[in-house]
N, C-alpha and C positions, 0 to 999 in steps of 0.2 A: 513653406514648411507646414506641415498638415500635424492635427490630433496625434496622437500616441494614443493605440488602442490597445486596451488591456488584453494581457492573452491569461488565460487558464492554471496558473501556475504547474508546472508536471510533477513536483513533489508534494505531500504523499502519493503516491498512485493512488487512485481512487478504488482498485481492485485492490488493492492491501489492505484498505481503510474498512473498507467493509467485506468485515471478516463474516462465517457465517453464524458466530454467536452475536453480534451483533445486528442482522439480519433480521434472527429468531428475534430478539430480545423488542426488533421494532415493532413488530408483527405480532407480537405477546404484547406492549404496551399500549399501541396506536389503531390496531386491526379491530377493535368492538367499536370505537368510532368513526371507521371508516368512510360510513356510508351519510351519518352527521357533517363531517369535516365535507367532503366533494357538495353536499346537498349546500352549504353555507359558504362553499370558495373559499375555505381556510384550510386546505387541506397541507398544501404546500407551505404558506405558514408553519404552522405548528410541525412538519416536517423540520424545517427550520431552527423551530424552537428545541427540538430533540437532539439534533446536532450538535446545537451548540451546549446544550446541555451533556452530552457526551463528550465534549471537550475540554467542559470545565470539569468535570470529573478526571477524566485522564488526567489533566496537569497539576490537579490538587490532589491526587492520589500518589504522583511520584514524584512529588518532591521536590519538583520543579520552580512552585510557586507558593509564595509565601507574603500576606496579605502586610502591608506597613502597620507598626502599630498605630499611624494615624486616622490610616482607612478602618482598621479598625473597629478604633474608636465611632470615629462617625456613622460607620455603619451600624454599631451598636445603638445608635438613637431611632435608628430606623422600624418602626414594629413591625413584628411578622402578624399577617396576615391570620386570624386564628382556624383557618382550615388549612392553613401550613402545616407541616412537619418543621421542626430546627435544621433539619439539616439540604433541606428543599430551600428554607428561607438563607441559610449561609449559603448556599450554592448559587443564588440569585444575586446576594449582594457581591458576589466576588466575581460575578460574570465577567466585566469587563476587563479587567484587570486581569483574570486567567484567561479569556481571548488574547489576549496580547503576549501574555509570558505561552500562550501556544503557538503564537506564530510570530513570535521572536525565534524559536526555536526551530520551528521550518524554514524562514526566508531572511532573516536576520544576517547571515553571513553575507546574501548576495543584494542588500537593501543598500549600500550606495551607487553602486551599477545601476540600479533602478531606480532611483535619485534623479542620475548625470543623464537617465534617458528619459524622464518624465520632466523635466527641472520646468523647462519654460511654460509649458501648460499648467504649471502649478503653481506660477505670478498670482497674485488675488487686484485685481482691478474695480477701481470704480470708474464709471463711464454715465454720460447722457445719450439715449439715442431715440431719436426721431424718426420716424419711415413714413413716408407720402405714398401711391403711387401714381403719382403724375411727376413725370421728369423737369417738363419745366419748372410744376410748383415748388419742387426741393431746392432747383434755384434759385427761385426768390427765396424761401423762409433761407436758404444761405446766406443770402447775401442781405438778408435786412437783420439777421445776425453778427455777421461779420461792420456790417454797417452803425450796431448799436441801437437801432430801432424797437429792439425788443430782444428778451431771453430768450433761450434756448428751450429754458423753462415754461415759459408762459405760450411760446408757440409749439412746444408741445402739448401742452395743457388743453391748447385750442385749436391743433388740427391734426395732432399723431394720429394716426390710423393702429398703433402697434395697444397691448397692455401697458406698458409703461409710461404711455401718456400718464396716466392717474397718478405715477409718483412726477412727474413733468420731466418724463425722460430718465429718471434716474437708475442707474442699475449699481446697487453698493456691495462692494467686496466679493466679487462674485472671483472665483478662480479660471483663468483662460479655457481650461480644457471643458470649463461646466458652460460655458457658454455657447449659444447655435454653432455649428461648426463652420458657418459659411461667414460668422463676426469674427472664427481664429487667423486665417490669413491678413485681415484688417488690421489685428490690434497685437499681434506677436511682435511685433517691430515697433511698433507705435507708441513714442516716449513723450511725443508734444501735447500741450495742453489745449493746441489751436483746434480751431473745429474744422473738422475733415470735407470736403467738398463731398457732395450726395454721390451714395456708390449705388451700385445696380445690385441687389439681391434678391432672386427670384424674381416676383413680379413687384418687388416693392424697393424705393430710392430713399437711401439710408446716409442721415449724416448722425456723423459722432463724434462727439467732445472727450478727451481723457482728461480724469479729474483726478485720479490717484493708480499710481502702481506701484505695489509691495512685490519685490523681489521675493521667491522662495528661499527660505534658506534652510539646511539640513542641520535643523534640532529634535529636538523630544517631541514636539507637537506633531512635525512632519514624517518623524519615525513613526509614530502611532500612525500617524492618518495611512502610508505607505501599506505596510502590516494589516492594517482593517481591510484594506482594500485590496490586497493581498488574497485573504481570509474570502472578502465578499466574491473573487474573482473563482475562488477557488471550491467555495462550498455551494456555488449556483448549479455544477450538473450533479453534485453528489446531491441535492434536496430533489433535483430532478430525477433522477434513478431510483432513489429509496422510495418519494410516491409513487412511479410507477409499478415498482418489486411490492409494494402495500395493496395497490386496486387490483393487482394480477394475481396477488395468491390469494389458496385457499384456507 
């Protein structure tokens, strides 16, 4: 069983989305820093930042979205920055929250379809993992593991080859699909706490201990994550086109 790779979502059309009053409108706001922004490699950035800021205007303008009297509150504590405008500083605080109530409303209908075909990459795992590259030596650190001679921990501490030596192997709460994709065939099926005999990955021999696995399950947190991700899948070529349409005109 392999990754589930995110495709592009095809609603909105990206040619709908950008209309040509918005076009003008980026090109009027963005275009006198044009040459700032590419000089500093934030150009894309703040491309970004315009988006999104064009999104939370759309859904706070129709009605769509309407902030909890909790949030609020809380965001009332928050001070606006005094080169702010009021209504720059509320359009910041309600960011996230109108991200979501805007792509609830694009991908929402079809968000447990996308669930039931992401689910298992979305486990969140804790694991130790050790990489040598000497096939014999993974043997031994095996087997004087399995023998009790020493942690999993402490010989990774003192002969990982990997980064994760420095936590002594540990890798916490990471989700299947965020992990190397050549650890997803390994640990997609992998429910035992035992430690795994040294596998072959690329040039390096890899043993892994399972120390925890959290099933996904489709609540509120995974709705939002789903949706962001959605959103991230979906505004990657429209930020890619708008700075292109930005450095090309005149």
């Amino acid at each position: 069983m392999s990754q589930t790779k995110l495709q592009t979502p095809p609603e909105p059309r990206l040619d709908d989305w950008c209309t040509s009053a918005r076009m003008e409108q980026l090109c009027h706001e963005l275009r006198p820093a044009k040459d700032a922004l590419l000089w500093s490699g934030q150009l894309e950035t703040v491309v970004k930042g315009w988006v999104r800021r064009q999104l939370v205007d759309e859904v706070v303008q129709t009605g769509a979205f309407t902030p909890s009297p909790e949030q609020s509150a809380q965001k009332a504590l928050e001070p606006c920055p005094p080169q702010w405008g009021s209504a720059l500083h509320q359009a910041w605080q309600q960011q996230e929250q109108a991200l979501l109530a805007w792509a609830e409303q694009q991908w929402g209908h079809g968000l447990e379809s996308l669930y039931l075909a992401q689910k298992t990459g979305m486990d969140r795992v804790t694991l130790r993992m050790l990489r040598v590259s000497d096939m014999a030596f993974s043997l031994e650190l095996y087997h004087r593991i399995k023998a009790g001679e020493a942690s999993f921990e402490q010989l990774s501490w003192t002969f990982g080859e990997g980064p994760e030596r420095l936590k002594g192997g540990e890798i916490k709460n990471k989700r299947l699909d965020a992990l190397p994709a050549a650890l997803f065939p390994l640990l997609v099926n992998l429910h035992s706490v035992d430690v795994q005999k040294p596998r072959a990955i690329g040039k390096m021999y890899v043993l892994l201990q399972l120390l925890d696995r959290q099933p996904c399950v489709f609540d509120q947190d995974t709705r939002h994550q789903l949706l962001m991700e959605q959103l991230r899948c979906w505004e990657a070529p429209l930020v890619q086109r708008l700075a292109v349409h930005l450095t090309s005109s005149d």
